[in-house]
N, C-alpha and C positions, 0 to 999 in steps of 0.2 A: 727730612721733613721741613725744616727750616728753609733751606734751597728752594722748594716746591712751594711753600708759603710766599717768599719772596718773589718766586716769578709770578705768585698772583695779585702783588702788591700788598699783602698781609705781613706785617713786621709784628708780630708777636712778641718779640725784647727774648727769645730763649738763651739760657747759655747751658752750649755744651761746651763745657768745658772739658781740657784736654788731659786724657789719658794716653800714658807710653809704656809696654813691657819691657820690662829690664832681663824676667826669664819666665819660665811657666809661672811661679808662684809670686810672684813682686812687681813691682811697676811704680810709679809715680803717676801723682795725678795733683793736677791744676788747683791750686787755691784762688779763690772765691774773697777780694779782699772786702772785709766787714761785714760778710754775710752771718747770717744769726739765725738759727734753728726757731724752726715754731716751736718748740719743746723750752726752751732757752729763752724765749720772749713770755710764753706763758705763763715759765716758772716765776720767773722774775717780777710778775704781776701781780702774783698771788698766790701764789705753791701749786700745786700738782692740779688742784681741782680749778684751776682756771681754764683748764682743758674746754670749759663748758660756759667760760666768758664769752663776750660779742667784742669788748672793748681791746684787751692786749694788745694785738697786732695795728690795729690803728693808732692809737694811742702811744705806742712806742714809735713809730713812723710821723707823729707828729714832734717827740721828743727829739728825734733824727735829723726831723726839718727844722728845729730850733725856734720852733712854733709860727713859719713862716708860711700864711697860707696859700702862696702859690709853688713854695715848692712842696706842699705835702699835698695839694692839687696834682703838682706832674706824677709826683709818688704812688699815688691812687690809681692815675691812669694808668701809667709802667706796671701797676699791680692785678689791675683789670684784664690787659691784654696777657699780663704773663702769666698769669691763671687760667687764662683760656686757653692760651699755647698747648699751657701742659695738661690739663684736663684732659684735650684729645690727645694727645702723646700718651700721655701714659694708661690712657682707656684704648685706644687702637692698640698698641704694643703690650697692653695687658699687665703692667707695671707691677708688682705683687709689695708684701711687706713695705704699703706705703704708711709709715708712722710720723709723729712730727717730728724726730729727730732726723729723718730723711726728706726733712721739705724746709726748703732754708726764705731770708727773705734778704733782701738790703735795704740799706738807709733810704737810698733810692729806688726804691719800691721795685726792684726786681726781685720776682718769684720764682724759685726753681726745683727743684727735684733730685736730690743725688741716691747711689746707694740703688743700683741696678741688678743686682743679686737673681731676684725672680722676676721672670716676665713669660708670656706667650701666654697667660692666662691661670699660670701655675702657682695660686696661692695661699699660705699658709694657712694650718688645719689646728686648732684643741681641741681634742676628745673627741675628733671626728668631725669637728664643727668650722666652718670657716669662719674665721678672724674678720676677715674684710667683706661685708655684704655690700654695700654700697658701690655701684659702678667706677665710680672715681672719687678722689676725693673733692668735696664742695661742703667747708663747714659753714658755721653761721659766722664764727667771726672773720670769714676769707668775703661773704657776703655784705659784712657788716663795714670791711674795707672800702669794698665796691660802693655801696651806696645804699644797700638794705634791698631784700625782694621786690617791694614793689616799685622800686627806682626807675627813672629812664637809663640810667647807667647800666644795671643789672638787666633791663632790656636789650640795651647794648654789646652787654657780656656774651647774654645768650645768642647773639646775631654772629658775633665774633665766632664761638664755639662753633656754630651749625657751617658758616664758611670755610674754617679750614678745616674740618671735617670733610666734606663736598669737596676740598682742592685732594683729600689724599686718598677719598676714595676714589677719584676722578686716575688714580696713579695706581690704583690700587694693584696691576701686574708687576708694576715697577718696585712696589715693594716687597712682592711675595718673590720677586725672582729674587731679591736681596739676601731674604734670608735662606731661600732655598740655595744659593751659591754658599753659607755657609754651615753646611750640613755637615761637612769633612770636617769641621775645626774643634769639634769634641768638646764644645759648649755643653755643659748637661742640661739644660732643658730644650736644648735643639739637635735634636737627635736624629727624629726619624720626620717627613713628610706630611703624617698625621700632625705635630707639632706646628706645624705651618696653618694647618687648617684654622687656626685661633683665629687668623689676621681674616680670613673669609668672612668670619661671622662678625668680628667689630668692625667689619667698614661694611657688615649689613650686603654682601655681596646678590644675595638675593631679592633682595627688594626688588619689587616691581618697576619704582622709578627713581629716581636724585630726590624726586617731592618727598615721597615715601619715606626714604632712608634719613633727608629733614626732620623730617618730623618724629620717625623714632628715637631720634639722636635726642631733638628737643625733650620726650619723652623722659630719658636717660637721665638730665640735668635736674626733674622736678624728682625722678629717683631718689637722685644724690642726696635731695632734697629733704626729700620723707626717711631717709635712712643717716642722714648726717646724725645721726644720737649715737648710730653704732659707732661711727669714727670716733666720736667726741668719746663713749668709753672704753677704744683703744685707744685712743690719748692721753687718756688718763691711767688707764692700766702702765700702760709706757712710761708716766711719767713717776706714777709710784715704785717702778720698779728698779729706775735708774737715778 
């Protein structure tokens, strides 16, 4: 994704960082220097229920920048784009068990995503109910980084989001063949051919036109939107429970 973002001139700041298997069950994986869990920033604000704060994550990113306002300016923006990176990443891919202990940030305002567990649209159930309603995750205080809803920044967000969306649906064969080439590798939630069908429907394969699929996409984000309470009371569930 990144590759294909960069050929369209889009630098979203992602890091994938590196994983290596050692044997089926083990492996190593890449540390992330000075990254800090939303979970871990929130706590540290105000216990558990700051879950439902605006300020934490900004507020701590100014502490970062040692209250220097152009570099917690660049921080904002590095937060802006790297929020929109993964917003589509992990809504095309289908990202599942997204909590804040799985979404990390840096000093330097890069935003990321660890903790790959569920994906292809496969996600967690209580008592029959799914956990995660919200398309992806967009809380208030990731918006409150940005610049607040009605910003030109947060304008800006949403232009970001809807292009590299449009660059990966634009590829959209090149990645169904990706993961249809690992079908044999006994991945459990990619299994059978059905499994793939996810990626059809998040890049909107149907839509009539690129206009079309724009604009539902934009749709998606005022979702996020209307439904960010549910994240924020898994957030909070999470964070009392850990």
């Amino acid at each position: 994704m990144q590759r294909l973002w960069h050929e369209e001139g889009l630098d979203l700041h992602l890091i994938p960082y590196g994983c290596v298997a050692t044997s089926t069950l083990s492996g190593l994986i890449e540390i992330v220097p000075y990254a800090r869990t939303v979970a871990s920033i929130q706590k540290a604000a105000g216990g558990s229920f700051s879950a439902f704060a605006e300020e934490p994550i900004l507020d701590w990113l100014r502490s970062e920048c040692l209250n220097s306002e152009e570099m917690l300016q660049a921080a904002r923006n590095k937060f802006t784009v790297s929020c929109a990176g993964y917003c589509v990443a992990t809504y095309v891919l289908g990202i599942g068990d997204r909590h804040n202990d799985n979404i990390c940030v840096t000093p330097s305002g890069d935003f990321f995503h660890i903790d790959f567990g569920h994906f292809l649209g496969n996600i967690k159930t209580k008592f029959g109910v799914k956990r995660e309603r919200a398309p992806f995750v967009l809380t208030p205080d990731f918006v409150f980084v940005i610049g607040g809803q009605e910003s030109r920044e947060f304008d800006g967000f949403i232009k970001i989001c809807v292009q590299a969306y449009l660059v990966l649906r634009r590829h959209a064969q090149l990645l169904i063949s990706l993961f249809a080439m690992m079908l044999s590798t006994g991945i459990p939630e990619l299994q059978h051919e059905t499994d793939i069908a996810y990626l059809r429907r998040s890049l909107n394969l149907d839509a009539p036109s690129e206009a079309q699929a724009a604009a539902d996409f934009k749709e998606l984000i005022y979702s996020c939107l209307k439904l960010s309470w549910t994240t924020q009371v898994n957030f909070l569930m999470h964070n009392l429970a850990h």
